[in-house]
MDAnalysis code that builds the backbone (N, CA, C; Angstrom):
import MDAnalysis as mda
import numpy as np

u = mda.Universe.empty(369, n_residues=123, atom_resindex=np.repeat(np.arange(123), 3), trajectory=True)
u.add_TopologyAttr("name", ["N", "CA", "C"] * 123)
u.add_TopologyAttr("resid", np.arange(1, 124))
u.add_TopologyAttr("resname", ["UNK", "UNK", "UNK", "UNK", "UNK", "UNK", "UNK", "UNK", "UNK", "UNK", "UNK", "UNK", "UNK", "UNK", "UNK", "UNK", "UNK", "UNK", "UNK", "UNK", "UNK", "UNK", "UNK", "UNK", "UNK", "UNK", "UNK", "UNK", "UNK", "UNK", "UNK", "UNK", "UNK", "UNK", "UNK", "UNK", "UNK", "UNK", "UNK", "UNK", "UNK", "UNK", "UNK", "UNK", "UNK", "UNK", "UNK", "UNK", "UNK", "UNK", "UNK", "UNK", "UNK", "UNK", "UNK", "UNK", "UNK", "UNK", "UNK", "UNK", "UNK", "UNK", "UNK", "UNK", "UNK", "UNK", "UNK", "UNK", "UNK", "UNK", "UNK", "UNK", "UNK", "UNK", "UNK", "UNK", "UNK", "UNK", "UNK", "UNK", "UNK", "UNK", "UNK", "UNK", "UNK", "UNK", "UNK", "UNK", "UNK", "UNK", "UNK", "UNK", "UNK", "UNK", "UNK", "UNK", "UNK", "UNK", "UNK", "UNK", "UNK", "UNK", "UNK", "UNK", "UNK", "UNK", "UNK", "UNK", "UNK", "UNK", "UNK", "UNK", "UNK", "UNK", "UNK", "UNK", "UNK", "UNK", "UNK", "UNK", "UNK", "UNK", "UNK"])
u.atoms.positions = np.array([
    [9.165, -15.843, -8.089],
    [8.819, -15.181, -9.322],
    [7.308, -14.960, -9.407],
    [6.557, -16.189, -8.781],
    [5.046, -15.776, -8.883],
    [4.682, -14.965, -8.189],
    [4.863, -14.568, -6.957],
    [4.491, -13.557, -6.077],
    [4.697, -12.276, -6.756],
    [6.117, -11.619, -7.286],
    [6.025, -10.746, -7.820],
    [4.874, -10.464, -9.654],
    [5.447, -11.320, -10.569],
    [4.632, -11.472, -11.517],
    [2.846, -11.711, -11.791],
    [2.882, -12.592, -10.509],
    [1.369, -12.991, -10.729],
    [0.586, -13.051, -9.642],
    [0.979, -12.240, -8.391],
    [0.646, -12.305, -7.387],
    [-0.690, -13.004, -7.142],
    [-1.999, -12.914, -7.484],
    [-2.934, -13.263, -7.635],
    [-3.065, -15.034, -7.610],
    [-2.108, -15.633, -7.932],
    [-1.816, -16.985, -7.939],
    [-1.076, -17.464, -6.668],
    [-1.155, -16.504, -6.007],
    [-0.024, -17.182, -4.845],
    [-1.063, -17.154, -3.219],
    [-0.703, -17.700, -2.507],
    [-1.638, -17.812, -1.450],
    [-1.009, -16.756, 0.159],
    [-1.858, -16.196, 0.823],
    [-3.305, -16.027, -0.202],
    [-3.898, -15.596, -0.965],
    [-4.698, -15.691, -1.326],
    [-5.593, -15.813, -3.164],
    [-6.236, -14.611, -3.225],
    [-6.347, -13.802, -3.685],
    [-7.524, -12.583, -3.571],
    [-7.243, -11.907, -4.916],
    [-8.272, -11.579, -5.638],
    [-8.214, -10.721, -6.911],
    [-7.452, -9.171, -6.850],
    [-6.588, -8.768, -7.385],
    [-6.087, -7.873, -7.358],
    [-5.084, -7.387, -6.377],
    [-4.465, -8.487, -6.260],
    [-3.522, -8.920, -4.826],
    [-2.180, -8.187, -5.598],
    [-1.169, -7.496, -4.501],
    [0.068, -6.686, -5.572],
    [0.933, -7.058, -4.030],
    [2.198, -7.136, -4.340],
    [3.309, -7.793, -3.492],
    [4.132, -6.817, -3.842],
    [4.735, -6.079, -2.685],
    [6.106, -5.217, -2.825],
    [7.199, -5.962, -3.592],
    [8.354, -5.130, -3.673],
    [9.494, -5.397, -3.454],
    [10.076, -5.478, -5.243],
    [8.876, -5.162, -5.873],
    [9.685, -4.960, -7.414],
    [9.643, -3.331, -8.147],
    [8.743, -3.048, -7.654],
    [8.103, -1.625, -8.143],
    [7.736, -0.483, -6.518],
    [7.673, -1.269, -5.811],
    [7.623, -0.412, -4.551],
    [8.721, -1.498, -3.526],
    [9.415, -0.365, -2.671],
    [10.522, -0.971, -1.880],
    [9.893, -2.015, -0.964],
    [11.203, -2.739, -0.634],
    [10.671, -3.230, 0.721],
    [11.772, -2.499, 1.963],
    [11.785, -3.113, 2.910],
    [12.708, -2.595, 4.061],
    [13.105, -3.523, 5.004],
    [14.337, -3.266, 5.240],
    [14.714, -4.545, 5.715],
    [14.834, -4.303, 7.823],
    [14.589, -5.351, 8.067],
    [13.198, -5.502, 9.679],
    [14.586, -5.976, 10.076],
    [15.337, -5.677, 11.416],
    [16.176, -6.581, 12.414],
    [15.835, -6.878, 13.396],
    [14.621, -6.202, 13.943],
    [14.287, -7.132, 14.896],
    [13.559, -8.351, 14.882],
    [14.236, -9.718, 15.705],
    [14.190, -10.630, 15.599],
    [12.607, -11.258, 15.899],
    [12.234, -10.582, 16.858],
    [10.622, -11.147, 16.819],
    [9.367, -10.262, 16.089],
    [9.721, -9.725, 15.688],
    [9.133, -9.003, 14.518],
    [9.488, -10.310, 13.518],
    [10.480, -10.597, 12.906],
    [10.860, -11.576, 11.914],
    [9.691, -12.867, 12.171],
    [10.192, -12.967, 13.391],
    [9.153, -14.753, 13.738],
    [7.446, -14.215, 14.020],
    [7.025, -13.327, 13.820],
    [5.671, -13.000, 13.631],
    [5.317, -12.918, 12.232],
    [6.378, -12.427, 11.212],
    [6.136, -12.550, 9.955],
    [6.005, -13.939, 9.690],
    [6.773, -14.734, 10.329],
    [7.182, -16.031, 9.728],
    [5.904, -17.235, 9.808],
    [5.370, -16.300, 11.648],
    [4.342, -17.464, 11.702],
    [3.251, -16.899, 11.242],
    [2.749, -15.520, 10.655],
    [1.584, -15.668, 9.987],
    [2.053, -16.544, 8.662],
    [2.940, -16.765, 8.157],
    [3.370, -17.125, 6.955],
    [2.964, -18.895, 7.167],
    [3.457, -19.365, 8.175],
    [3.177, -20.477, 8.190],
    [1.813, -21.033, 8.404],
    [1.024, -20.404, 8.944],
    [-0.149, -20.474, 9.358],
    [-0.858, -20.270, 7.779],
    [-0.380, -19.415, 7.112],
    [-1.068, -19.913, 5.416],
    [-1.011, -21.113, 5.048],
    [0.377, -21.661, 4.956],
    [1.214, -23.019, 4.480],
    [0.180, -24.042, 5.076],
    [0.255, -24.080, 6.719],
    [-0.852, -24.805, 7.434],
    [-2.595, -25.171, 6.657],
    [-2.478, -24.061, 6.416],
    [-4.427, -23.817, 6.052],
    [-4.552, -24.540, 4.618],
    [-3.488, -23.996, 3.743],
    [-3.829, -24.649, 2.379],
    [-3.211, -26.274, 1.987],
    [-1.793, -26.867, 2.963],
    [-1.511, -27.654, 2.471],
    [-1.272, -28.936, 3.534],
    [-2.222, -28.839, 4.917],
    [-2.002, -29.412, 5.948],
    [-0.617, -29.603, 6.991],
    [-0.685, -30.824, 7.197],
    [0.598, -31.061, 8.423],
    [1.620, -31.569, 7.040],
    [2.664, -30.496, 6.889],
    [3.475, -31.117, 6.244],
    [5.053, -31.381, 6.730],
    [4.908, -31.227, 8.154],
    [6.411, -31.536, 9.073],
    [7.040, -32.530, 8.783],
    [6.991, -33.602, 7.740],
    [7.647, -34.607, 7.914],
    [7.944, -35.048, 6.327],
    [7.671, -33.610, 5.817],
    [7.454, -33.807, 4.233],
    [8.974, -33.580, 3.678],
    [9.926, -32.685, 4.645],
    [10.968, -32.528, 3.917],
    [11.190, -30.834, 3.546],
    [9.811, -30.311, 3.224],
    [9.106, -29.016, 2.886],
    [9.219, -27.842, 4.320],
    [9.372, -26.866, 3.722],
    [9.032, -26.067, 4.766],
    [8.328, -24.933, 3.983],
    [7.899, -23.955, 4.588],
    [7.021, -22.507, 4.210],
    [7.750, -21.791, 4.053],
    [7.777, -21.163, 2.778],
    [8.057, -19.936, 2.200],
    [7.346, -18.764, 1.963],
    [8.178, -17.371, 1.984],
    [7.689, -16.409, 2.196],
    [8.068, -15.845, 1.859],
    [6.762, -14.341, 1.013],
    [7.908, -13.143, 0.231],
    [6.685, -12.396, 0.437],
    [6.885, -11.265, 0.805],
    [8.063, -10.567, 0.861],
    [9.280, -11.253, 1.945],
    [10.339, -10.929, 2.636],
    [10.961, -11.742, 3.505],
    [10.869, -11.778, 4.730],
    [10.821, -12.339, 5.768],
    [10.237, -12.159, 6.767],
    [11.422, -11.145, 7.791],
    [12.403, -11.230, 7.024],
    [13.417, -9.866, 7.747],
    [13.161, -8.779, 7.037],
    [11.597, -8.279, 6.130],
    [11.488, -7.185, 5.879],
    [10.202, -6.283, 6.826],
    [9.601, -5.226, 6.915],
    [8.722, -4.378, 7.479],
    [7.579, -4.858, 6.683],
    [7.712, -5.439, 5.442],
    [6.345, -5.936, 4.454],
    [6.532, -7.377, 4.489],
    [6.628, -7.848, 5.469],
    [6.451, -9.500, 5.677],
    [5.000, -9.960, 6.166],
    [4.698, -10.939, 6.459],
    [3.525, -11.503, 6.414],
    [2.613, -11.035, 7.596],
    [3.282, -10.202, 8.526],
    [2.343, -9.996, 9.408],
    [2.150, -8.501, 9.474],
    [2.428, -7.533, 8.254],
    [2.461, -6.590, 8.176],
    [0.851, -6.035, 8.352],
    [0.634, -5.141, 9.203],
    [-0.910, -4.342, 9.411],
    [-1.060, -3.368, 9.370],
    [-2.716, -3.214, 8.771],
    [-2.786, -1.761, 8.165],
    [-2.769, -0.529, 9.768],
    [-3.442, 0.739, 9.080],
    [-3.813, 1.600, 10.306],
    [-4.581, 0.699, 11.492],
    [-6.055, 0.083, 11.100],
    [-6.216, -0.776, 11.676],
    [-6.091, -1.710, 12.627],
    [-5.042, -2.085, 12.143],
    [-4.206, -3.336, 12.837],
    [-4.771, -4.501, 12.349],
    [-5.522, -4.878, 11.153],
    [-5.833, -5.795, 10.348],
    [-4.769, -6.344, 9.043],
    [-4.409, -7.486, 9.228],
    [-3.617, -8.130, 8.172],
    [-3.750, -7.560, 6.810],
    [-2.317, -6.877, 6.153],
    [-2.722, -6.463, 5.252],
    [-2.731, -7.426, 3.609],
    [-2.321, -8.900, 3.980],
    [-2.065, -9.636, 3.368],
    [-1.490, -9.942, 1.535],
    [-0.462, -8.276, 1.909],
    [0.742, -8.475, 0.481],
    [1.455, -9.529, 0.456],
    [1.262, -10.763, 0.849],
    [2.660, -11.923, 0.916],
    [2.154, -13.089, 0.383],
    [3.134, -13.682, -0.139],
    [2.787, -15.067, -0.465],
    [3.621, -15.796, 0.136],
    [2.927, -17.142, 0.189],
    [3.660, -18.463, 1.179],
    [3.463, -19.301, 0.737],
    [4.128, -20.297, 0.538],
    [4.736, -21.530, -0.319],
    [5.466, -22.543, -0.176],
    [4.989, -23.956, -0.200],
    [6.030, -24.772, 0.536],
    [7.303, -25.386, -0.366],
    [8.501, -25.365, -0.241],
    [9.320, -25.706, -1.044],
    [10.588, -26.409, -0.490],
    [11.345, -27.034, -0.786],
    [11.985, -28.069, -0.316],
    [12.893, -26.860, 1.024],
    [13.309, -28.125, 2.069],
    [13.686, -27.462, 3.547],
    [15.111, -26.830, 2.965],
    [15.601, -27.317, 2.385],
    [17.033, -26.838, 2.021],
    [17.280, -25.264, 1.281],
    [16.840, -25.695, 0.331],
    [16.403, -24.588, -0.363],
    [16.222, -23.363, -0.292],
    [15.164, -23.744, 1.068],
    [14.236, -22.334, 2.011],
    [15.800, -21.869, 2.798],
    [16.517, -22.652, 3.282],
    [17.422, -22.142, 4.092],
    [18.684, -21.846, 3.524],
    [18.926, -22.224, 2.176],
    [20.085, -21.679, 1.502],
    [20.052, -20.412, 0.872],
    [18.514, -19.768, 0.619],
    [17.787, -18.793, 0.348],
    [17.506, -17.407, 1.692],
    [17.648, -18.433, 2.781],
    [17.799, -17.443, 3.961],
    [19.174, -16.784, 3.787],
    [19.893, -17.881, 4.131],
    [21.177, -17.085, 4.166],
    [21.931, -16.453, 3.225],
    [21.700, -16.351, 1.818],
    [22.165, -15.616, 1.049],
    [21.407, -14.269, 0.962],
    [19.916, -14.288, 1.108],
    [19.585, -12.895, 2.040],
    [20.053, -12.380, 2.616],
    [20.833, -13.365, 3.847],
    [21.478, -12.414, 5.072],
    [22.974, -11.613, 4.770],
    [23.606, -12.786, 3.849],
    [24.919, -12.255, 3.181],
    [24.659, -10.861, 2.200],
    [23.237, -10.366, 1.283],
    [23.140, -9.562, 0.514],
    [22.648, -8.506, 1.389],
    [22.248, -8.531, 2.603],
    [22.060, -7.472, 3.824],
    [23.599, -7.612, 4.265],
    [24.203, -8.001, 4.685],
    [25.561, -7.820, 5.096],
    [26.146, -6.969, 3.984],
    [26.318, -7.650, 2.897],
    [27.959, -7.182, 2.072],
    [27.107, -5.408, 1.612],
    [25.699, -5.577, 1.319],
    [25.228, -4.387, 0.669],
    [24.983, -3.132, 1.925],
    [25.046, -3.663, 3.157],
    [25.355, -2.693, 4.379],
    [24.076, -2.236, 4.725],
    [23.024, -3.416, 4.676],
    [21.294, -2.592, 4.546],
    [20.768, -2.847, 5.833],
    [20.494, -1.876, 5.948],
    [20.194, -1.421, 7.585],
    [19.069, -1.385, 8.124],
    [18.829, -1.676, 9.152],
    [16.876, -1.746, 9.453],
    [16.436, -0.172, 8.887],
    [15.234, -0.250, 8.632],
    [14.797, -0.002, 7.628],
    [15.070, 0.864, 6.679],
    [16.305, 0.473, 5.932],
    [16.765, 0.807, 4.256],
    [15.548, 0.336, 3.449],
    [15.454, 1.022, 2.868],
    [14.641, 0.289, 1.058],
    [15.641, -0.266, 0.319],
    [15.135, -1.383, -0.596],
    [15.415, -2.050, -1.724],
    [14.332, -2.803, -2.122],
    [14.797, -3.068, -3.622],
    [14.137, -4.182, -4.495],
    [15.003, -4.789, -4.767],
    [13.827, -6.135, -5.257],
    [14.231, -7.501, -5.317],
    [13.815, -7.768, -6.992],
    [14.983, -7.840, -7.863],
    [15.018, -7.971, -9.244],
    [14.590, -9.229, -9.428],
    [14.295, -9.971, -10.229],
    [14.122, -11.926, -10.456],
    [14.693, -11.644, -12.099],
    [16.137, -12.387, -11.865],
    [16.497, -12.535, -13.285],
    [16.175, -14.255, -13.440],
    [15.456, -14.438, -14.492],
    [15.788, -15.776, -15.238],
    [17.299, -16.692, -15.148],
])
């Protein structure tokens, strides 16, 4: 919810920071190492702001998703990090019960590398 709402609060930190996926689409990424490049710039945030937390229970979270084209390692013309994402550590379970109901709402909704959608946050 913070990433979309308050982006600016979420790491990393930068004034005037805006995160897809509520007002502009995201797209959903199948290739698999594309995914784990999103994942490990993502973790490599988690790393920087909250140390070694492997044994915490915690793992790194990430939004946009890292099975989208606007995941964490997304780059501009450049090829410089364009850093729309936030990353967040939150219990290991969680992170992975959250994966896979992603993967089930790409399945049943038939969304195809790169379809657009948004990501609503109801209360």
């Amino acid at each position: 919810m913070d990433a979309q709402n308050t982006p600016e609060r979420t790491f990393p930190s930068f004034a005037g920071k805006g995160i897809p996926g509520a007002k502009q689409p995201l797209h959903q990424l199948i290739n698999r190492e594309k995914q784990d490049e999103n994942r490990k710039v993502a973790i490599a945030t988690c790393r920087i702001i909250w140390g070694d937390y492997a044994n915490s229970g915690l793992q790194c979270d990430e939004y946009p998703f890292s099975s989208t084209y606007e995941g964490a390692n997304q780059k501009d013309s450049t090829g410089n990090l364009v850093k729309r994402y936030s990353a967040r550590l939150i219990d290991g379970k969680d992170n992975g019960d959250g994966g896979n109901l992603i993967k089930d709402v790409f399945t049943v909704n038939r969304i195809l590398d790169t379809d657009p959608f948004y990501v609503t946050i109801v209360p």
